[in-house]
C-alpha positions in Angstrom: 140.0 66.9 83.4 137.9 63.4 83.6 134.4 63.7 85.0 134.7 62.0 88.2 137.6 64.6 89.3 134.8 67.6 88.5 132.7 65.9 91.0 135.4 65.2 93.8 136.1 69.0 93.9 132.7 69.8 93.8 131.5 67.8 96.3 134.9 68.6 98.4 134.5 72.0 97.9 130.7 72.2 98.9 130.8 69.7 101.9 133.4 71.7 103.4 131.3 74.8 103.6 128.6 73.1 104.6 130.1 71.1 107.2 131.8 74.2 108.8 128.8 76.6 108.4 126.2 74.4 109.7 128.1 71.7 112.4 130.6 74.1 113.4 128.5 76.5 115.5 127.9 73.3 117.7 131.3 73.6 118.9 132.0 77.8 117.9 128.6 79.0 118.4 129.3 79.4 122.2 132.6 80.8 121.5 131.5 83.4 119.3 128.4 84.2 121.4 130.5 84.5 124.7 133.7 86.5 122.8 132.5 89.0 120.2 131.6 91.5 122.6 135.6 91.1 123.5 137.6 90.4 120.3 138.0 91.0 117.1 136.2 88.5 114.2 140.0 87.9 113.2 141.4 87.0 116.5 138.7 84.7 117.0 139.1 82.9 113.6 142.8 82.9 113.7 142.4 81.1 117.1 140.0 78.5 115.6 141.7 78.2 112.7 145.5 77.5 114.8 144.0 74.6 116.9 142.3 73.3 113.7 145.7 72.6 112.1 147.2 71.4 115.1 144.0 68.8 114.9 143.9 67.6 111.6 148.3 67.5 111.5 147.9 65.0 115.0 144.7 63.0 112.8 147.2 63.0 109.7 150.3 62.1 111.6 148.7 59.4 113.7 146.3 57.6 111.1 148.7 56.8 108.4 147.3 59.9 106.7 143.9 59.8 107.2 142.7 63.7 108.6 139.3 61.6 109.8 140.8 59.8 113.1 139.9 56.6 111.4 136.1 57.4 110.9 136.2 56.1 107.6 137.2 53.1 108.1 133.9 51.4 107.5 132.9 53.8 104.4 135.9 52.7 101.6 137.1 55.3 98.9 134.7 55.4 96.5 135.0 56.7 92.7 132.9 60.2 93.1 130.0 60.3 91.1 127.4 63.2 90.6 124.7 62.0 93.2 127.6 62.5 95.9 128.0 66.1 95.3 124.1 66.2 95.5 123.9 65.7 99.2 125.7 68.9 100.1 124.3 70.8 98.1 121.3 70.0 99.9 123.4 70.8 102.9 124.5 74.0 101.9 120.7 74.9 100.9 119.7 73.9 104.2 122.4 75.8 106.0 121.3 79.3 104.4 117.9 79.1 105.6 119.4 77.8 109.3 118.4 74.5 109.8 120.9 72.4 112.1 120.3 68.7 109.9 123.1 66.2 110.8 125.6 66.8 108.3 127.0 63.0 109.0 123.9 61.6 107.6 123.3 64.1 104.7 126.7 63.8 103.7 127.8 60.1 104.9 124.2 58.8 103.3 125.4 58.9 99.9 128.6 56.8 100.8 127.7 54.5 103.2 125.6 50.9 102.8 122.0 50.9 104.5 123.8 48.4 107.2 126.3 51.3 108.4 123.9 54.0 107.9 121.7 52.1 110.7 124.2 51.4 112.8 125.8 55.4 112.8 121.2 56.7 113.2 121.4 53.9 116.4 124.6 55.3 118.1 123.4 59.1 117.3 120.4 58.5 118.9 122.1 57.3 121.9 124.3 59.9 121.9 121.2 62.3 122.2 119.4 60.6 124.8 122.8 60.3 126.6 123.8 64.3 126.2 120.3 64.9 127.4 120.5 62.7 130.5 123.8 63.8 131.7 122.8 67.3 131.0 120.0 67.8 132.1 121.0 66.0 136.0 124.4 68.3 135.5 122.4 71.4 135.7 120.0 70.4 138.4 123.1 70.2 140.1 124.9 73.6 138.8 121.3 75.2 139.2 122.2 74.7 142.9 124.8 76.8 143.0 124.2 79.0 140.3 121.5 80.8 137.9 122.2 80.7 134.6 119.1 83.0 133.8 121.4 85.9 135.2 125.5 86.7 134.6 125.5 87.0 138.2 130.0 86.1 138.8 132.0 87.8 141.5 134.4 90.2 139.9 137.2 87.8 140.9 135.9 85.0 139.2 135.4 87.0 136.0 139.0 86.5 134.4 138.8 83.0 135.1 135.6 81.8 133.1 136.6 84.5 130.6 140.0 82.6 130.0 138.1 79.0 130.7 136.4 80.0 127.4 139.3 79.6 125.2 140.7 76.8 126.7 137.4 74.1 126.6 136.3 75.7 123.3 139.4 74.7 121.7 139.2 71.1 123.5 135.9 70.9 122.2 136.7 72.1 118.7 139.4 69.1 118.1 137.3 66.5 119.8 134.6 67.8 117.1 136.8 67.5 114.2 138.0 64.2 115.1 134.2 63.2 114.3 133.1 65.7 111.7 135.9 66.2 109.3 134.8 62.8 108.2 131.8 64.6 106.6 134.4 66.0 104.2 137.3 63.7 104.0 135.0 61.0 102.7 135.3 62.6 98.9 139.2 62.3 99.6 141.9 59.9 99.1 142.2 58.2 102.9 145.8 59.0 103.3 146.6 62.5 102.2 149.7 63.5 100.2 151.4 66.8 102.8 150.5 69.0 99.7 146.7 67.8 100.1 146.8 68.4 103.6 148.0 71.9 103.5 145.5 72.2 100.3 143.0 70.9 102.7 143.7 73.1 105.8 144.0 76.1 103.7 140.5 76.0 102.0 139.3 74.9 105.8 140.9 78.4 107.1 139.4 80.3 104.7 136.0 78.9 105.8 136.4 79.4 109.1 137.4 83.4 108.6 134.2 83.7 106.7 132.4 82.4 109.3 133.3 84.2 112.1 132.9 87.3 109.9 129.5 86.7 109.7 129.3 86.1 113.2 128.0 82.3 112.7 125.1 82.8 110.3 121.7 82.1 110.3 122.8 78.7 112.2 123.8 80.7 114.9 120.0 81.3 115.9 119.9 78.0 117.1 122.4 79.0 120.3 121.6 82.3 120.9 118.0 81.3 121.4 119.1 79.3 124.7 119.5 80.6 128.0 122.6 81.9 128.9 124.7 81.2 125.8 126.5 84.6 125.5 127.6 84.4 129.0 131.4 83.0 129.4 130.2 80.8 132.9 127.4 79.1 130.8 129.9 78.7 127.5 132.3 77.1 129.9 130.1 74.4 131.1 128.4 73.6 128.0 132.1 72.9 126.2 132.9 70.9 129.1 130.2 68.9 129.2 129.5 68.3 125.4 133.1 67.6 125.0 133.1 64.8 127.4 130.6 63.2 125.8 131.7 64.0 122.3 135.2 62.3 123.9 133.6 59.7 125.2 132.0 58.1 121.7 134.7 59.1 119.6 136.7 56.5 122.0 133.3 54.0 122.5 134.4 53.2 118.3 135.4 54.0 115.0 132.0 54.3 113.8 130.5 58.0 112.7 127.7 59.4 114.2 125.3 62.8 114.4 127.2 65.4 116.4 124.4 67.7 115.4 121.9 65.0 117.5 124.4 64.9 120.8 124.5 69.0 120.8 120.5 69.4 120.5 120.3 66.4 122.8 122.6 68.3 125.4 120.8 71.6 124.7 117.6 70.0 125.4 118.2 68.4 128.6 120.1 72.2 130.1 116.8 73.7 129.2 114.6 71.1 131.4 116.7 71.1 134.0 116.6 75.3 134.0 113.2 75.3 133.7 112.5 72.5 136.5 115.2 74.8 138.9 114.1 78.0 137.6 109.8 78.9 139.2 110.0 81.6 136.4 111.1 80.0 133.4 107.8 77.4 132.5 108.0 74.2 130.9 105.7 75.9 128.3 108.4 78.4 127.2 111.1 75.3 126.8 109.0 73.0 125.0 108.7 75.1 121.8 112.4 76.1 121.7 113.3 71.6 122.0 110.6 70.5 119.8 111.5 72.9 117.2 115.4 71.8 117.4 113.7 67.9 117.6 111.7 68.5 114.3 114.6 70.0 112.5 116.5 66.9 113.2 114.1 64.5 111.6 114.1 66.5 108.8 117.4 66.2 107.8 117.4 62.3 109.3 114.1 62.0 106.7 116.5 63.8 103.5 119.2 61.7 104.7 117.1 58.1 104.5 115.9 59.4 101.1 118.7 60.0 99.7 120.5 56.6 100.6 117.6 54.8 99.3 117.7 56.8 95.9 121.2 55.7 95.5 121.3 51.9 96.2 117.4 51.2 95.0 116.6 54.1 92.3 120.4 55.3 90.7 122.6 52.5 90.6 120.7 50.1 89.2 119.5 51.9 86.6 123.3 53.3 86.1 122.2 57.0 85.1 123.8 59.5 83.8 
């Protein structure tokens, strides 16, 4: 087996754990929150894992092959060389200890040229100031009618956000993958053989089960810490409204950007707007809980800018290894 084939399946292999353990929860984390108390681990996983083949078969079957909605399309095949398995295993290091780093710059950083790399940080920061704006004036609005400090829903109305749970979870979880299976199809051919798609999907379903046996991970912290999460009303509106805007960029152009920055963006803008509705939750009790999430972010943006500069300035020049 030649070199460069060792590192394809070791990158493969590592950015799809990483990439469904740490980005995942953005789109699961609710879900999970909102339905264990309900269901069993399996049910939920099976259910993840059922609308997750249905997304990447459309993605295959509509792109010519390409399980990345045409994401890639800026970032050509390369040959995979060691220094691309090295960015996630940084990942997957940062995952354990649950820090939520934008797996589309850590990952995507050792592919892409310095030109696209600036052009996916610009669009991901618009995409957080964006999910913050329209969240934050969404829940001044919803805080009008409701208080998502309390799971305070009529007994008619419970069956209904309980069921509105599955359905804009799973609309959320495709709209994710059409952006963040990039993150792991870059280390694979752009138009899969069927045997490598159901390879592919296979290894992806196995993740997922793990996952949700776990109950998210450390990761998870970083939804359970906000207001409301585990209630099926507030997991309802989040999906909607990340999902929209998810929708709405994955449409805007073919280029990749930070889901991780549009999720902390639209978490950070629900909070505000709680906390400006809500006399009893301060501004000083939110600030901690965004800032936090905001300092993580930069971390992995930092690793992410140091890596890319290592490979074009530092590695390939001097042709190592």
């Amino acid at each position: 087996m030649e070199i460069t084939t060792i590192y394809t399946i070791i990158g493969f292999a590592l950015a799809g754990y990483s990439v469904i353990a740490n980005d995942s929860i953005q789109t699961l984390g609710t879900f999970i929150a909102s339905k264990q108390k309900w269901f069993k681990w399996y049910t939920l996983a099976a259910s993840a894992s059922f609308v997750m083949i249905i997304a990447l078969s459309w993605g295959w079957y509509n792109y010519d092959g390409d399980i990345s909605y045409g994401r890639l399309n800026r970032i050509p095949f390369q040959e995979i060389q060691w220094f691309h398995a090295v960015a996630p295993a940084i990942l997957l290091l940062l995952t354990r200890v649950g820090i939520p780093v934008s797996t589309t710059f850590l990952v995507l950083s050792a592919f892409a040229s310095t030109v696209v790399l600036e052009k996916m940080l610009m669009k991901s920061v618009v995409g957080y100031g964006l999910a913050a704006v329209v969240a934050y004036f969404a829940w001044i609005a919803i805080s009008k009618f409701i208080n998502e400090k309390f799971d305070e829903v009529d007994d008619k109305w419970i069956g209904f956000w309980r069921n509105s749970v599955w359905i804009t979870s799973g609309w959320l979880w495709w709209v994710w993958l059409s952006h963040d299976v990039a993150n792991i199809a870059v280390y694979l051919p752009r138009q899969l053989s069927p045997t490598l798609l159901l390879t592919v999907m296979g290894y992806f379903t196995i993740l997922l089960f793990y996952i949700f046996y776990i109950h998210g991970g450390p990761i998870q912290k970083v939804v359970l810490d906000k207001t409301g999460t585990r209630y099926a009303r507030s997991a309802t509106i989040i999906n909607i409204i990340y999902a929209a805007v998810l929708f709405y960029f994955k449409e805007l152009n073919d280029l990749p950007m930070s889901t991780t920055w549009v999720f902390v963006g639209l978490l950070c803008g629900r909070e505000l707007a709680i906390s400006t509705m809500n006399k009893d939750y301060k501004f000083k009790y939110v600030f901690p809980l965004i800032g936090k999430d905001f300092i993580k972010m930069i971390f992995g943006l930092s690793v992410s800018v140091g890596i890319v500069l290592a490979i074009h300035y530092i590695i390939i020049p001097n042709n190592w290894f």
